[in-house]
C-alpha positions in Angstrom: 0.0 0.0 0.0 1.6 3.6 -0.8 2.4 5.5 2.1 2.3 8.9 0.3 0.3 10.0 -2.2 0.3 12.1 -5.9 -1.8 15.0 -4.2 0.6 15.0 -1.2 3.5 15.3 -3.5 1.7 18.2 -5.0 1.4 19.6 -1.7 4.2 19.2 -0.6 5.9 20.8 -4.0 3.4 23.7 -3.6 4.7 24.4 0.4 8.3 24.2 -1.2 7.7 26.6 -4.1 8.7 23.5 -6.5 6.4 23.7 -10.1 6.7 20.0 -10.9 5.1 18.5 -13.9 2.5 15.4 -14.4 5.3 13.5 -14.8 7.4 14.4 -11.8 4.9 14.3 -9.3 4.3 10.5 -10.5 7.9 10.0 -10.4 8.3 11.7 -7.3 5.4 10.0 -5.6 7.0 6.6 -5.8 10.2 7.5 -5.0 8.9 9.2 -2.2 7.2 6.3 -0.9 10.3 3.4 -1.9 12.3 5.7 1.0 9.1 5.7 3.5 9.2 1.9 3.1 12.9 1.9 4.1 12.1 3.9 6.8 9.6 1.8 8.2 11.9 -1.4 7.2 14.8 0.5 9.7 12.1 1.1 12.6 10.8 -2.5 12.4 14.5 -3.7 13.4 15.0 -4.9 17.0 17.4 -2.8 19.0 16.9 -4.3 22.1 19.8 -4.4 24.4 21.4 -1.4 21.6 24.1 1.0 23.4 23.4 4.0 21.5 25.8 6.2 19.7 26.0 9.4 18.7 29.3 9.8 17.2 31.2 6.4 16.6 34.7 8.3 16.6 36.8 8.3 20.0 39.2 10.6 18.7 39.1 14.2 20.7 41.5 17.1 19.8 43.5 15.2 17.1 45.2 18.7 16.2 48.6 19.5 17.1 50.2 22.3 19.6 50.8 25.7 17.4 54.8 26.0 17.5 56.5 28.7 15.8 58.8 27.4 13.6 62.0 29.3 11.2 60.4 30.1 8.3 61.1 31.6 5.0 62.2 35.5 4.9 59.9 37.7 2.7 63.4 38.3 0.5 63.7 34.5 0.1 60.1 34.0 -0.3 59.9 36.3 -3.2 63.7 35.4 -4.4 62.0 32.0 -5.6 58.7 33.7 -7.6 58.7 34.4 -11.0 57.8 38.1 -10.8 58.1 40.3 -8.2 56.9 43.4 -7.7 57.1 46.2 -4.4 57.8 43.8 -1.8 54.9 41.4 -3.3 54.5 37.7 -5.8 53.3 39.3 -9.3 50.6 37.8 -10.8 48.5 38.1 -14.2 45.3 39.6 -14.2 42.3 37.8 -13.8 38.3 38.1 -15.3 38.7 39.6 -18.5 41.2 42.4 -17.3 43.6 44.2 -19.4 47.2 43.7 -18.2 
């Protein structure tokens, strides 16, 4: 027996602002309702005796200590770049602009 019906699906479209045609409310309808079935397959399952979890993952801060650390100079930095320019890495243009 469907769960969810074409009207509903219209409804529900109309709530949403969605314009869906014939076709895609059919389409949707039983789609709609194949996941409602799953839903109601999931519920049906036996948990019983079932520690529940809300995050499976033990891990807590996994991120390391900030430690300053020699880095390069801006002179070396920019030593390495192919263009240079007033202290700062040249770069072309972007979007359409004349260089």
């Amino acid at each position: 027996m469907s769960q969810i019906s074409r009207d509903e699906v219209a409804h529900l479209a109309r709530l949403a602002r969605l314009a869906l045609t014939d076709s895609e409310l059919d389409s949707f309808a039983g789609q709609l309702d194949a996941i409602l079935n799953h839903v109601g397959k999931i519920q049906a399952v036996d948990v019983t005796g079932v520690e529940a979890t809300d995050n499976p993952l033990t891990d807590v801060n996994v991120f390391r200590p900030d430690e300053q650390l020699p880095s390069l100079t801006q002179d070396e930095a920019l030593a390495a770049a192919p263009r240079a320019e007033d202290g700062r890495f040249a770069v072309p243009r972007i979007l359409g602009e004349a260089e």
